[in-house]
TORKOL-4160 file (C-alpha; in steps of 0.2 Angstrom, whole numbers, padded with zeros to 4 digits, m for minus):
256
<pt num="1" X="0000" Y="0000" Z="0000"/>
<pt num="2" X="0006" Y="0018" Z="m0004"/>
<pt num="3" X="0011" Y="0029" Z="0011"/>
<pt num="4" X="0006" Y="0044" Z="0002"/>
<pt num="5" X="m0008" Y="0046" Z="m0010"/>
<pt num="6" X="m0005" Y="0060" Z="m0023"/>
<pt num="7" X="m0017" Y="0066" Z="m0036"/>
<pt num="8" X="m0017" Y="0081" Z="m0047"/>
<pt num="9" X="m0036" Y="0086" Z="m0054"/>
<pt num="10" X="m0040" Y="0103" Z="m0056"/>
<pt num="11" X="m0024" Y="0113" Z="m0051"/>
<pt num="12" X="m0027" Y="0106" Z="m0034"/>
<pt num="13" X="m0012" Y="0093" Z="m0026"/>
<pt num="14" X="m0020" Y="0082" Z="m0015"/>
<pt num="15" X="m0008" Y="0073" Z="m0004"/>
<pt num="16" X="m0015" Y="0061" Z="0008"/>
<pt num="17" X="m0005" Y="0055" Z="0021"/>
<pt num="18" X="m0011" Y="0035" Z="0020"/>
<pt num="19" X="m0006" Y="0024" Z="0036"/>
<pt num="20" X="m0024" Y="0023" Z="0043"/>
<pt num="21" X="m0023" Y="0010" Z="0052"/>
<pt num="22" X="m0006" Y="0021" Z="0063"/>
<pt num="23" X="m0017" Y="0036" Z="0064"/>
<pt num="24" X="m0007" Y="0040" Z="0049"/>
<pt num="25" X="0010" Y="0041" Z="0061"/>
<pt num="26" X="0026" Y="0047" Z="0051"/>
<pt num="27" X="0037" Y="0033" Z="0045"/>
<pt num="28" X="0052" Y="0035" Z="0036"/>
<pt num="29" X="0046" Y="0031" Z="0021"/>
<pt num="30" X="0031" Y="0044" Z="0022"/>
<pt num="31" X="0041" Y="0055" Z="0030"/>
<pt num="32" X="0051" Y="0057" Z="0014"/>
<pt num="33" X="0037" Y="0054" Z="0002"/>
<pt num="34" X="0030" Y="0068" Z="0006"/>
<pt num="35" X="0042" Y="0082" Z="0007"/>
<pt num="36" X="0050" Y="0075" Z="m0009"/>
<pt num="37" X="0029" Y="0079" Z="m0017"/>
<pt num="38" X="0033" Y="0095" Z="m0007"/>
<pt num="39" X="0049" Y="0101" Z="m0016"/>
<pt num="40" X="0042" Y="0093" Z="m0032"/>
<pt num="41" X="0027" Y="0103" Z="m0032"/>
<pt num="42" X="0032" Y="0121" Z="m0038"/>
<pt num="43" X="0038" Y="0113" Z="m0054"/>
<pt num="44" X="0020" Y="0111" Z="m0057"/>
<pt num="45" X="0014" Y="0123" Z="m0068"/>
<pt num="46" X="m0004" Y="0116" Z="m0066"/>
<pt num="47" X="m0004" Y="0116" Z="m0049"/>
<pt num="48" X="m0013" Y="0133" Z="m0037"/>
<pt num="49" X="m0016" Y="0126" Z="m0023"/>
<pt num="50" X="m0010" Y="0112" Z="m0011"/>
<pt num="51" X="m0020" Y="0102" Z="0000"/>
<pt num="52" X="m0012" Y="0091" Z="0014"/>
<pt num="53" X="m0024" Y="0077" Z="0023"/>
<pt num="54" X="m0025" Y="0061" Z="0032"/>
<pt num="55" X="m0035" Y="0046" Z="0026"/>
<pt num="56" X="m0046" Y="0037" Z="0042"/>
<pt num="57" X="m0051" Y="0044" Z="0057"/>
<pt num="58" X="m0035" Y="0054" Z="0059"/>
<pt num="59" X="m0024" Y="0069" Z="0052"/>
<pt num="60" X="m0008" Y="0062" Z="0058"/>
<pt num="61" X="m0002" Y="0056" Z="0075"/>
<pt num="62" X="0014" Y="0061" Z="0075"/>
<pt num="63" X="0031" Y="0051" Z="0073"/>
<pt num="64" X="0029" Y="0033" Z="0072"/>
<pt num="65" X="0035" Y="0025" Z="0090"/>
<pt num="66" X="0025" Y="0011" Z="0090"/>
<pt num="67" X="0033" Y="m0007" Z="0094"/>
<pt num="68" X="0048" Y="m0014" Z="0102"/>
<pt num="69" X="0059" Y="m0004" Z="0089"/>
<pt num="70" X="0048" Y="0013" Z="0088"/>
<pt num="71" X="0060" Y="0025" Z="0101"/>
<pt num="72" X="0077" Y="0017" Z="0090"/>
<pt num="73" X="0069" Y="0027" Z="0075"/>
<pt num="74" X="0066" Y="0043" Z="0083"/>
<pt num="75" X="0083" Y="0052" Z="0081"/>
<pt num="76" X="0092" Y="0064" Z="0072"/>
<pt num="77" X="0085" Y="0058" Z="0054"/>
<pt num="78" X="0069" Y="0060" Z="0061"/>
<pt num="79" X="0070" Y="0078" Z="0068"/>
<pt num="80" X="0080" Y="0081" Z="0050"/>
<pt num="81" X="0064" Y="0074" Z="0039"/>
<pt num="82" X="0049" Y="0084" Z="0049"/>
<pt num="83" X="0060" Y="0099" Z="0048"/>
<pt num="84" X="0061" Y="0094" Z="0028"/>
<pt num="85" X="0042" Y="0094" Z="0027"/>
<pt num="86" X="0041" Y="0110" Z="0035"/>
<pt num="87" X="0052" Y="0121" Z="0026"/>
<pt num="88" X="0046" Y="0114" Z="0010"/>
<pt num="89" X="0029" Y="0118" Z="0016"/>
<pt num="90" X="0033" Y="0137" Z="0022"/>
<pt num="91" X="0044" Y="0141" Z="0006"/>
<pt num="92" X="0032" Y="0133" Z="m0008"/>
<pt num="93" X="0025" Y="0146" Z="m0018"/>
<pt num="94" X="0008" Y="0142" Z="m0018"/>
<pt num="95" X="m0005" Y="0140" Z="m0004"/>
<pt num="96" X="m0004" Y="0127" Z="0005"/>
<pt num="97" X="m0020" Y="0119" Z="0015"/>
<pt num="98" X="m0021" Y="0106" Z="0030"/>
<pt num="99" X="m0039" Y="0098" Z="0030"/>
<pt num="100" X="m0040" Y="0092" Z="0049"/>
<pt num="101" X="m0051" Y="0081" Z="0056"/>
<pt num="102" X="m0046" Y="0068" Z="0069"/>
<pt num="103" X="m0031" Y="0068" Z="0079"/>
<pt num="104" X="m0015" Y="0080" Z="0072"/>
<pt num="105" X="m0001" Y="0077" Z="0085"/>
<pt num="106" X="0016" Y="0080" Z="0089"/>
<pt num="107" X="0024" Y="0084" Z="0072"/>
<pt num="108" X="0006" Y="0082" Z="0065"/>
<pt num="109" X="0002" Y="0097" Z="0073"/>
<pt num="110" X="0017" Y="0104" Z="0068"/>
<pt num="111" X="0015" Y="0099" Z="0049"/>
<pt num="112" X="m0005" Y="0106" Z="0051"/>
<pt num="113" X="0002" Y="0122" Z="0058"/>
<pt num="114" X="0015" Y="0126" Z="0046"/>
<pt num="115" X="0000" Y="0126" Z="0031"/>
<pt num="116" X="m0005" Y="0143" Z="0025"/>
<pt num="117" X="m0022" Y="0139" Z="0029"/>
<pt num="118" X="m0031" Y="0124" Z="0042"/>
<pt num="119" X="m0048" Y="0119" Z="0038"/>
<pt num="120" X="m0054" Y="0109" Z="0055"/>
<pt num="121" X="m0067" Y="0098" Z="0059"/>
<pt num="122" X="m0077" Y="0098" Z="0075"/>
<pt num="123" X="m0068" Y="0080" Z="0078"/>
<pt num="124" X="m0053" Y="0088" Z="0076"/>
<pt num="125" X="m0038" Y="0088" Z="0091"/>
<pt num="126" X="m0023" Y="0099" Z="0090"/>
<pt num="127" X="m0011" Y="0091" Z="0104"/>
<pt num="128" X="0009" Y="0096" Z="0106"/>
<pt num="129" X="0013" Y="0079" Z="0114"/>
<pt num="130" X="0032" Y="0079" Z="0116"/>
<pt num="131" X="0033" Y="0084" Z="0137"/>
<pt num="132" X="0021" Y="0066" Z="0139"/>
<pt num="133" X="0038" Y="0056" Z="0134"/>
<pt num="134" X="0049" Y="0067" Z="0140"/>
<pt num="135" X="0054" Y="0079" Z="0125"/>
<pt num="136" X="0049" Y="0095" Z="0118"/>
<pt num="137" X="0040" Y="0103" Z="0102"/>
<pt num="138" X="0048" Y="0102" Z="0085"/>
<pt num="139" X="0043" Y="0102" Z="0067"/>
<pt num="140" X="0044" Y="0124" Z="0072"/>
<pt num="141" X="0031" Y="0124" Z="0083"/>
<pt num="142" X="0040" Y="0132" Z="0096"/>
<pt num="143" X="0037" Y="0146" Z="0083"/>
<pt num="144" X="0020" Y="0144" Z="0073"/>
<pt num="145" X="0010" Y="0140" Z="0088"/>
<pt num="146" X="0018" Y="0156" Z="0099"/>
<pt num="147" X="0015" Y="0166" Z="0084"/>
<pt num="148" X="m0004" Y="0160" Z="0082"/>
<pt num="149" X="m0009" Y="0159" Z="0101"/>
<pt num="150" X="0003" Y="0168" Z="0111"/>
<pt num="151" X="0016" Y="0164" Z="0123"/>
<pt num="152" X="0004" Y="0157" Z="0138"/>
<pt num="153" X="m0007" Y="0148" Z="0127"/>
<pt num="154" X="0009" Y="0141" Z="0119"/>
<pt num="155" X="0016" Y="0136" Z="0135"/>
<pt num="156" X="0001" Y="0128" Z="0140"/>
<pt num="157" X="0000" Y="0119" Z="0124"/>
<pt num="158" X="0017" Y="0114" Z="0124"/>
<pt num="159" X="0022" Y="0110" Z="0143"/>
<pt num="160" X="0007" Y="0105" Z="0149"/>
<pt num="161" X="0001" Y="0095" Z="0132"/>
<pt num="162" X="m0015" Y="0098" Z="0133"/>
<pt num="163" X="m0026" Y="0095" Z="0118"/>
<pt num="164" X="m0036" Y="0109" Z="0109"/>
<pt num="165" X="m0054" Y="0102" Z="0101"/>
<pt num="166" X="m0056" Y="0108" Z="0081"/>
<pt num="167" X="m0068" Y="0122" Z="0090"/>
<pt num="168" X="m0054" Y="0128" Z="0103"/>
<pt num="169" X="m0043" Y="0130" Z="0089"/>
<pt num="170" X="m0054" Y="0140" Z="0082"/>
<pt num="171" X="m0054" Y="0152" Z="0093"/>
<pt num="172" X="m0039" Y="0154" Z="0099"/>
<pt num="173" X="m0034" Y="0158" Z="0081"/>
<pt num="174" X="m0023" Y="0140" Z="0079"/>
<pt num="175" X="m0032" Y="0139" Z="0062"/>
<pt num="176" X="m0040" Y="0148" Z="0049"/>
<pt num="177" X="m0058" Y="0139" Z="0048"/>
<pt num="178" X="m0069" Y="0129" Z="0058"/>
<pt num="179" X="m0082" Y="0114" Z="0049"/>
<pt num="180" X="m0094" Y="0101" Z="0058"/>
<pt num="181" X="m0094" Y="0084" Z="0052"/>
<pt num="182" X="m0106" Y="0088" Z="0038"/>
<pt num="183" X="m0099" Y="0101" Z="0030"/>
<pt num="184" X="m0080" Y="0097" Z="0032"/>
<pt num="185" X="m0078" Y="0091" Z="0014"/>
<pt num="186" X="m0088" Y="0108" Z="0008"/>
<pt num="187" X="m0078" Y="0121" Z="0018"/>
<pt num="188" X="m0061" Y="0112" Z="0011"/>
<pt num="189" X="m0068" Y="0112" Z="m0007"/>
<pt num="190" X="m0073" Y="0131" Z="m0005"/>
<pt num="191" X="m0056" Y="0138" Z="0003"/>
<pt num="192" X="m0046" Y="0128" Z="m0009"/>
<pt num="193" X="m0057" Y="0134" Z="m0023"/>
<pt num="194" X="m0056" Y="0152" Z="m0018"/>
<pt num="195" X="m0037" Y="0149" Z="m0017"/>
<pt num="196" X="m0038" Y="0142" Z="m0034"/>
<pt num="197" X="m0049" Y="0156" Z="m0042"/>
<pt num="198" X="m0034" Y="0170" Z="m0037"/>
<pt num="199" X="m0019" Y="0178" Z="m0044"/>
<pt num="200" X="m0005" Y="0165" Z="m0041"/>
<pt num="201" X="0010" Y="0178" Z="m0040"/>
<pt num="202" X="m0002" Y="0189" Z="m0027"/>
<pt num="203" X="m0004" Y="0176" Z="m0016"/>
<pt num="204" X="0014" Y="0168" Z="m0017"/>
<pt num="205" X="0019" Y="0187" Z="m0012"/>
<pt num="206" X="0006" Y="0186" Z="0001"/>
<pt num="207" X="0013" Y="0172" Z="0008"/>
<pt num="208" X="0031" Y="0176" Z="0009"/>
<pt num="209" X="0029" Y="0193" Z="0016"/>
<pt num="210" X="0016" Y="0187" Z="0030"/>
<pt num="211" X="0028" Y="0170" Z="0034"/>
<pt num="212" X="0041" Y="0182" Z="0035"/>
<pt num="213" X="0033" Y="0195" Z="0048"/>
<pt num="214" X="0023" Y="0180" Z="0057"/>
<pt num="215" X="0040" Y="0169" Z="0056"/>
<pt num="216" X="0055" Y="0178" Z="0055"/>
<pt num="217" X="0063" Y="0164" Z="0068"/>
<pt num="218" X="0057" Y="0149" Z="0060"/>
<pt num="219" X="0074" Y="0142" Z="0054"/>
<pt num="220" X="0083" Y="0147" Z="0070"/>
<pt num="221" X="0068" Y="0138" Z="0079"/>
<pt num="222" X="0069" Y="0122" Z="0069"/>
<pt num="223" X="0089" Y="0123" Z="0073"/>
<pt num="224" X="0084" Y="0124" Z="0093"/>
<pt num="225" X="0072" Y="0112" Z="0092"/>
<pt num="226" X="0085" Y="0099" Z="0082"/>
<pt num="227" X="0097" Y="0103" Z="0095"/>
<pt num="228" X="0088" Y="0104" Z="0110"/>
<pt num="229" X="0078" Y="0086" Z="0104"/>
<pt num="230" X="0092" Y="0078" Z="0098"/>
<pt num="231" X="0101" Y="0079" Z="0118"/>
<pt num="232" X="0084" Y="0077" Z="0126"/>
<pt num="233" X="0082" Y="0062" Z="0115"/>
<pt num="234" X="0098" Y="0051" Z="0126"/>
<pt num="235" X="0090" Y="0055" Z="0142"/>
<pt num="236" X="0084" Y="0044" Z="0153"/>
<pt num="237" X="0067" Y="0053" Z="0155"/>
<pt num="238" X="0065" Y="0051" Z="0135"/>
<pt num="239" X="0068" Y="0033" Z="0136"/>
<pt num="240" X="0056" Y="0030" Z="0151"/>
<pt num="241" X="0043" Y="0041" Z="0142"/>
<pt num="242" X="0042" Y="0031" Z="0127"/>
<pt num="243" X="0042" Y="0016" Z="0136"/>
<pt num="244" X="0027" Y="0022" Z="0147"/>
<pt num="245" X="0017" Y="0027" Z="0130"/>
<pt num="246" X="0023" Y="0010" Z="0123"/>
<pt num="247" X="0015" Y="m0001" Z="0140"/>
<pt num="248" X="m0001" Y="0013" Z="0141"/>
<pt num="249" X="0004" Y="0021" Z="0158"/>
<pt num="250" X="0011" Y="0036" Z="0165"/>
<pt num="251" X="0029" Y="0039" Z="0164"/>
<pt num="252" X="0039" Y="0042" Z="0180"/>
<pt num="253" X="0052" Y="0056" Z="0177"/>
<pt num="254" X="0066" Y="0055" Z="0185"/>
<pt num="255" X="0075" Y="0073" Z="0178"/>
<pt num="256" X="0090" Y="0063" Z="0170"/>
């Protein structure tokens, strides 16, 4: 089965992210799928608009850590290939959009933050889950969220992991657009086909000149973040974390 489902129709590039049955959870291979469809993408002349979504009941659930080798392939390749995806994401010039329904953690938040534009279902669940096994936010969200929300929601988001519904997102400006589950489909299709409808060299100048107000630090963030990760990755705490989300228990910390 492909990883990453990619269609072109319409100058819309669809990429679903296609491991349902892991919540759609970042392997290697999808990991490098899709920035490769990323890069590739403003080659296409056909192309306006890019959508980025998740087949199931989820967005993306983060890094894959699942099973007996699952912490062994989070490291420094990992931390490289989610900060891939989202500077290909921030520098393509066209829009990109992140239909969210379901769960969108760890660097699935990340990833859906870093979009232009994030359409959420009521379903939806935006949850920075890095302090639950002992690390911290990557994938830029140190920036994009703090930029969106705020410094105290952002702590709150990132030291406390607490999950913000599709509605709470909403609100506290995390995304751009709010949908129930009826008219999910309909909101996506009328933002991307607004998106589509304008001026393609406006809206790449639109993007750059806001990414650059709104996230001025984004490549010194995704720089902390690889360091500070990559240390917090041989501690003790990190190991006992992912261990603890492994047996389905709470982690006891140690500080080492």
């Amino acid at each position: 089965m492909d990883e990453l489902l990619v269609r072109r129709e319409d100058g819309v590039l669809t990429l679903t992210l296609n491991r349902p049955d892991r919540l759609n959870a970042l392997s290697d291979t999808l990991a490098d799928a899709l920035a490769a469809e990323l890069e590739e993408a403003t080659s296409y002349d056909d192309v306006r608009v890019v959508v980025l979504r998740g087949a199931g009941r989820a967005f993306c659930a983060g890094a894959d850590i699942s099973g007996a080798s699952g912490p062994k392939r989070l490291d420094v390749r990992a931390l490289d290939r989610a900060n891939r995806i989202v500077r290909a994401i921030t520098r393509l010039d066209r829009p990109v959009v992140a239909a969210v329904h379901g769960s969108a953690a760890g660097v699935g938040c990340s990833m859906a933050l870093a979009c232009d534009l994030a359409v959420a279902a009521e379903s939806a669940s935006f949850l920075l889950a890095f302090a639950r096994i002992g690390l911290m936010p990557d994938g830029g969200s140190t920036v994009t969220v703090a930029a969106s929300i705020g410094r105290a929601r952002a702590m709150r988001m990132a030291m406390l992991a607490e999950p913000l519904t599709g509605r709470e997102a909403y609100d506290a400006g995390l995304v751009s657009h709010l949908a129930d589950e009826d008219s999910f489909e309909i909101v996506v299709s009328e933002v991307v086909g607004r998106l589509g409808a304008g001026a393609p060299l406006g809206l790449a100048a639109t993007k750059r000149a806001l990414n650059a107000a709104a996230y001025a630090g984004l490549d010194g963030a995704l720089e902390r973040e690889r360091t500070g990760q990559s240390i917090l990755l041989g501690t003790a705490d990190a190991a006992e974390g992912m261990r603890a989300f492994e047996e389905r228990r709470r982690p006891d910390f140690s500080g080492q």
